[in-house]
C-alpha positions as CSV (number, residue, x, y, z in Angstrom):
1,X,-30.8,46.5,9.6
2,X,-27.0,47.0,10.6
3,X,-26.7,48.9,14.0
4,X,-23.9,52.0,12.5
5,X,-23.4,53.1,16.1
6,X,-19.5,52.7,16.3
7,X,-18.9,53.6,20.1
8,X,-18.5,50.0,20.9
9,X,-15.4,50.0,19.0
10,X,-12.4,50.2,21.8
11,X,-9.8,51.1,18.8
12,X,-10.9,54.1,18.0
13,X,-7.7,56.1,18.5
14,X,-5.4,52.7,17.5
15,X,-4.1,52.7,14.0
16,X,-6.4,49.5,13.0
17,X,-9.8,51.6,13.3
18,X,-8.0,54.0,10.6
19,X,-7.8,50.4,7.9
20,X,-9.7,49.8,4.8
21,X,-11.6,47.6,6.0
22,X,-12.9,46.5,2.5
23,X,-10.0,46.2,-0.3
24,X,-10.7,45.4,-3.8
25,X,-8.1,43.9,-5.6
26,X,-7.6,42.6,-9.6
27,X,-5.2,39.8,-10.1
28,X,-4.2,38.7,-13.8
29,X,-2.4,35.3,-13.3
30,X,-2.4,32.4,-10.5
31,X,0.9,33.6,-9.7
32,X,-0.2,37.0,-8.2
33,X,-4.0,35.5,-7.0
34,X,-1.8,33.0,-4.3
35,X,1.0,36.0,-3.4
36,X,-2.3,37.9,-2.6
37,X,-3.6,35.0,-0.6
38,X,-0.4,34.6,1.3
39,X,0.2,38.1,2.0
40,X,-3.1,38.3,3.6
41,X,-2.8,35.4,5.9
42,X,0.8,36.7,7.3
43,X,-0.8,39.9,7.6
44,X,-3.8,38.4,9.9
45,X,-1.6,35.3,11.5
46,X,-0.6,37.3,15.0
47,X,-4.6,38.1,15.2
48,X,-5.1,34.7,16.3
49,X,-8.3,34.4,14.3
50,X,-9.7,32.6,11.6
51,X,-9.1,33.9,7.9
52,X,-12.4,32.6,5.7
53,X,-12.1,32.6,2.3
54,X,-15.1,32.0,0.3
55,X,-14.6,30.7,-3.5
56,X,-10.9,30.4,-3.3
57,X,-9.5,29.0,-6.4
58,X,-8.1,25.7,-4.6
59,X,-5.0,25.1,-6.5
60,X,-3.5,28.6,-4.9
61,X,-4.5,27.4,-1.4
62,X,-2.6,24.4,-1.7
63,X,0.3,26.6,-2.5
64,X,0.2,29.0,0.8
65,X,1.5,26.4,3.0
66,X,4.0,25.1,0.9
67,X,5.3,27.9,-0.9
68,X,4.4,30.9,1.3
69,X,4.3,28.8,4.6
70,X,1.6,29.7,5.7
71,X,-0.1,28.1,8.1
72,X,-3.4,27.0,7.1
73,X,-4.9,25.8,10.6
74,X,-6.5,28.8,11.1
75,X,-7.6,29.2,7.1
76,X,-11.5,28.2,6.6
77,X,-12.9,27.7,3.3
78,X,-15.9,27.6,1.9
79,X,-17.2,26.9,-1.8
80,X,-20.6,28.0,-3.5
81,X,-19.5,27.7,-7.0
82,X,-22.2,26.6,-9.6
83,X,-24.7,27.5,-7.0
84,X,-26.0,30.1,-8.7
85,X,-28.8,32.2,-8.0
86,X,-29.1,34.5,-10.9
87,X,-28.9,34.2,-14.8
88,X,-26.8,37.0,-15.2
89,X,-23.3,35.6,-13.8
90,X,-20.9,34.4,-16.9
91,X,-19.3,31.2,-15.3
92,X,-19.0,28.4,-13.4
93,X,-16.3,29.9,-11.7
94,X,-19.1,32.5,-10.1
95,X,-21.5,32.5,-8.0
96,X,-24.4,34.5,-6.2
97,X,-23.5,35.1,-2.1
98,X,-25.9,36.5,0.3
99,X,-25.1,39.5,1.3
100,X,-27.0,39.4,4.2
101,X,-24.9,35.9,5.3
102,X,-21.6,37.5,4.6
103,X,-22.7,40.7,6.1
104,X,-23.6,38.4,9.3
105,X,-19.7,37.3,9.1
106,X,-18.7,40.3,9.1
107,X,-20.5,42.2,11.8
108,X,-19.9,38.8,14.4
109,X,-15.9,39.7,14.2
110,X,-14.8,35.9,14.3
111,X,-12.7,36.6,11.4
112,X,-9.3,38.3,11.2
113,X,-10.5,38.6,7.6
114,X,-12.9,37.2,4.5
115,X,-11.6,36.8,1.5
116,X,-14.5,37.2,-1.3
117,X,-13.5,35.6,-4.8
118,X,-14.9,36.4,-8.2
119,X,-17.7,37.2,-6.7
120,X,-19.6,40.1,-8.2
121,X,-21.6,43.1,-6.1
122,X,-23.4,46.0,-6.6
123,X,-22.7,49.4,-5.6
124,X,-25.1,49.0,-2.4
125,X,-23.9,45.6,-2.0
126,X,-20.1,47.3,-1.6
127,X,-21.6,49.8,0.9
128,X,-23.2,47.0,3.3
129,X,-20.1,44.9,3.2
130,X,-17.3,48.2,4.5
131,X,-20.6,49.1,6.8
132,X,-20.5,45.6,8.3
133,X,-16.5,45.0,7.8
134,X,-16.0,48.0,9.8
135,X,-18.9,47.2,12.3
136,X,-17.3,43.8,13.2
137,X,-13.5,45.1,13.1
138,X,-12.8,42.5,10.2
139,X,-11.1,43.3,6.7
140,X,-13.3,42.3,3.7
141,X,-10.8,41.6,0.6
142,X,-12.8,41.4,-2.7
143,X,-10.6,39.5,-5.1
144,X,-11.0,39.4,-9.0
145,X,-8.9,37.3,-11.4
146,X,-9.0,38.9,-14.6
147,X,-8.0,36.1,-16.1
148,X,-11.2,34.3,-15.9
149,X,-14.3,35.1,-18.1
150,X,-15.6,39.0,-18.1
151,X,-19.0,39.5,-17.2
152,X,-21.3,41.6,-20.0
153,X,-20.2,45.3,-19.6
154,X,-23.9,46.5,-19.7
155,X,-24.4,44.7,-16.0
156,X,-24.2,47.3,-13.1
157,X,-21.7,45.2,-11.2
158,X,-19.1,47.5,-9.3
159,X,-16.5,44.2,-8.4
């Protein structure tokens, strides 16, 4: 179980403890999925600490550094597409995560930020990943491209 007790947190009165630590955002085109990606990285580059992305559609990484230039030494990436876990999820393109992995990620606060793509969580998943996010003083940016195939509207999936 996650430890809630915030009075390790030194920022308390800084403006970063006051962040949204968890962000979801929609994106309709390629275009606005990599300005999202670069805007996060030059928002988290004087942090001096890694910025994971996890199912990031590759094609929009490859533009940060030479469109955006961003620098990318400090960008980690990791894939689980087609590894799914459940029947429910409506493409390739998707995949189950562990929450309790990403909550792990989270709460260690080795990331400047995680970048979650089309990835898809319940209302209690949402709630453990701010609750860890906040915990381990890293932002938690749930990205959706619309553009992609919709998932059936009778699931109970908040993002």
């Amino acid at each position: 179980m996650l430890n809630t007790n915030m009075s390790h947190n030194k920022n308390q009165g800084s403006p970063l403890y006051s962040r949204a630590w968890l962000q979801l955002a929609n994106v309709n085109n390629h275009q606005e999925l990599t300005s999202h990606y670069a805007t996060i990285c030059q928002q988290h580059d004087q942090e001096k600490k890694w910025v994971l992305f996890i199912n990031p559609e590759e094609s929009s990484l490859e533009q940060l550094a030479q469109t955006h230039g961003v620098d990318i030494s400090k960008v980690l990436c990791v894939s689980f597409k087609g590894k799914n876990k459940t029947q429910h999820l409506c493409n390739e393109n998707s995949a189950h995560l562990d929450i309790d992995q990403i909550k792990k990620v989270l709460c260690r606060g080795n990331c400047s930020a995680v970048i979650l793509s089309n990835a898809n969580f319940s209302a209690d998943d949402m709630a453990i990943l701010d609750q860890s996010a906040r915990f381990g003083e890293t932002q938690c940016i749930v990205l959706k491209n619309q553009r992609l195939n919709q998932c059936n509207k009778n699931t109970k999936i908040i993002h």
